[in-house]
C-alpha positions as CSV (number, residue, x, y, z in Angstrom):
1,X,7.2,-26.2,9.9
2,X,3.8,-26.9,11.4
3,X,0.7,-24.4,10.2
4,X,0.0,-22.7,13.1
5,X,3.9,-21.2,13.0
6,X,2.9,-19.8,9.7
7,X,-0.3,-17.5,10.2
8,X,0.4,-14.4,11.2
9,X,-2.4,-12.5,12.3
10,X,-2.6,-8.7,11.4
11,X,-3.0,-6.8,14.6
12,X,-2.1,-3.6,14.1
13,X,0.0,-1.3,11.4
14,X,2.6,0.8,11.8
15,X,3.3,3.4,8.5
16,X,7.0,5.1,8.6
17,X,7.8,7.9,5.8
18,X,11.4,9.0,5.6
19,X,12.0,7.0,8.2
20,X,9.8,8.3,10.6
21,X,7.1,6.5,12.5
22,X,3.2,8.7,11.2
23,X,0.6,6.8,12.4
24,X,-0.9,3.5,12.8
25,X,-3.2,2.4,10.8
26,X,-6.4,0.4,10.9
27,X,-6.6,-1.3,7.3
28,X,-4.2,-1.6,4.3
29,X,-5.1,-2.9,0.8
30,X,-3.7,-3.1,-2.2
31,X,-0.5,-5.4,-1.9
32,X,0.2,-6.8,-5.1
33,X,1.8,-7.5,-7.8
34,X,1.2,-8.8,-11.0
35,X,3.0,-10.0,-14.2
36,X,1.7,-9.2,-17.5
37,X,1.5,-12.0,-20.2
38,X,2.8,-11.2,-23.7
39,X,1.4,-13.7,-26.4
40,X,3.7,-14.8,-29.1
41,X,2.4,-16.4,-32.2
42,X,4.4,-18.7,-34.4
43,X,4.0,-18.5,-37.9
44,X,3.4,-21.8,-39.2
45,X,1.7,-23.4,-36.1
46,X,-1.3,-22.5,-35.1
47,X,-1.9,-25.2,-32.2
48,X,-0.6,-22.8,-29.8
49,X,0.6,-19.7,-28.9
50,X,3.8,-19.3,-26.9
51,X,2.8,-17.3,-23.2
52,X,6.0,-15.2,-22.3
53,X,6.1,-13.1,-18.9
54,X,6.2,-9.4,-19.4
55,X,6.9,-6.7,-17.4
56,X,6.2,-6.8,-13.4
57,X,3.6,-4.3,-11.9
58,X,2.8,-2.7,-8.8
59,X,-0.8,-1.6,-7.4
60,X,-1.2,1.1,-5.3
61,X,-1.3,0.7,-1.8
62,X,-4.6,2.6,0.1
63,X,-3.7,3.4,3.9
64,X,-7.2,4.0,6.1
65,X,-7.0,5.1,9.5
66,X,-9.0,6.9,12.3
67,X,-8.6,10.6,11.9
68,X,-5.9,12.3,14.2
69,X,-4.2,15.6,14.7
70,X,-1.7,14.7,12.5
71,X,-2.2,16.6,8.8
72,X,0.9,15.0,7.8
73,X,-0.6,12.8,4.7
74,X,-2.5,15.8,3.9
75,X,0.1,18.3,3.4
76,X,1.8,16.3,1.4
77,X,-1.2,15.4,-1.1
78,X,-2.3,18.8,-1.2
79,X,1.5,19.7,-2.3
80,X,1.2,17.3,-4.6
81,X,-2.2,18.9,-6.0
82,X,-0.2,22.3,-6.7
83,X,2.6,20.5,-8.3
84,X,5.3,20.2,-5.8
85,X,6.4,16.5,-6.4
86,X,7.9,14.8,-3.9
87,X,8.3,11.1,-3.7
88,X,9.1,9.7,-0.4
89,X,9.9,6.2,1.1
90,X,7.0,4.5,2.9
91,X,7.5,1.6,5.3
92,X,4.3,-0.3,6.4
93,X,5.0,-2.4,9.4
94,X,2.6,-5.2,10.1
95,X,2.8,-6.2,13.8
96,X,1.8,-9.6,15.8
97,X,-0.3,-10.5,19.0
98,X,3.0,-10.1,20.5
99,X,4.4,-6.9,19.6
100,X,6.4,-7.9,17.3
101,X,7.2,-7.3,13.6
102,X,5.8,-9.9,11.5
103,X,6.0,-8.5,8.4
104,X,7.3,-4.9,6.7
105,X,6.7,-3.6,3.2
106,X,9.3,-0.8,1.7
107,X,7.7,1.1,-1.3
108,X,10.5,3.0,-3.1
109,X,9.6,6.6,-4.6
110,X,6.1,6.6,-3.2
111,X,3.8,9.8,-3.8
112,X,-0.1,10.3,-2.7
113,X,-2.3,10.2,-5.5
114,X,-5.5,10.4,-3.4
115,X,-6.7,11.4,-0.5
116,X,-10.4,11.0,1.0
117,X,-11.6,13.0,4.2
118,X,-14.0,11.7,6.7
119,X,-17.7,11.5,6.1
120,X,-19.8,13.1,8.3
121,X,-23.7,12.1,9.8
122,X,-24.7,14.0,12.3
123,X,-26.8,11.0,13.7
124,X,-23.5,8.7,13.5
125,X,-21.4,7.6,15.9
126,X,-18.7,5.9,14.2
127,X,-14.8,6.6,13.8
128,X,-14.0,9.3,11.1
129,X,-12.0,7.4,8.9
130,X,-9.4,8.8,6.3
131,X,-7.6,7.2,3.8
132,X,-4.7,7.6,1.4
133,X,-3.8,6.1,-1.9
134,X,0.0,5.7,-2.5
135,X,1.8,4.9,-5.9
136,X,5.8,3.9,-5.9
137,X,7.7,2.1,-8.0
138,X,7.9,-0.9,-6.2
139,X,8.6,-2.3,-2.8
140,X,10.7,-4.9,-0.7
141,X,9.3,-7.1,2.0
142,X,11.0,-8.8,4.5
């Protein structure tokens, strides 16, 4: 398959909960994950030690967006805060220069763990930006 068939340019993101279509979003970080490495020594060699994958980990994922009407993510942190847990499913859609889905992200059992307002200057005339910080227990891509 030639390169150019393989870049997908990130145009735009589209963030479902429950199912439900919230809000696009402007930037997303924090897709990873990771294998730990557990070290094994043998007793009578010490030329090496055996490297033996662990367990798998997830990051969390940080949404930021413009600010809209929509208190949505919000509510649901601030629930959180007074100790109503409740763990959703979060779908980030990554969509193409045409319109299309190029790529989508399902994180199982996410709940906010952080939530940052806008910052204001009154001599400022940028977007107010909020973001949200997401934890799950891991996702499927597709």
């Amino acid at each position: 398959m030639p390169i150019a068939h393989q870049i997908r340019p990130a145009c735009r993101f589209y963030v479902d909960v429950d199912g439900v279509s919230q809000a696009v979003f402007s930037e997303v970080s924090g897709l990873g994950m990771e294998v730990t490495v557990e070290d094994l020594e043998e007793g009578d060699n010490n030329g090496f030690v055996h490297k033996l994958p662990g367990r798998c980990k997830v990051g969390n994922v940080t949404l930021k967006r413009g600010l809209t009407n929509s208190e949505d993510f919000l509510r649901w942190n601030y629930e959180m805060g007074k100790g109503k847990v409740k763990t959703k499913q979060v779908t980030i859609k990554m969509y193409n220069v045409d319109g299309k889905v190029a790529m989508r992200w399902t994180f199982h059992k996410a709940f906010p763990v952080k939530w940052t307002g806008p910052q204001f200057k009154a001599d400022d005339a940028s977007v107010a930006i909020e973001s949200i910080e997401l934890a799950h227990d891991g996702f499927e891509f597709e």
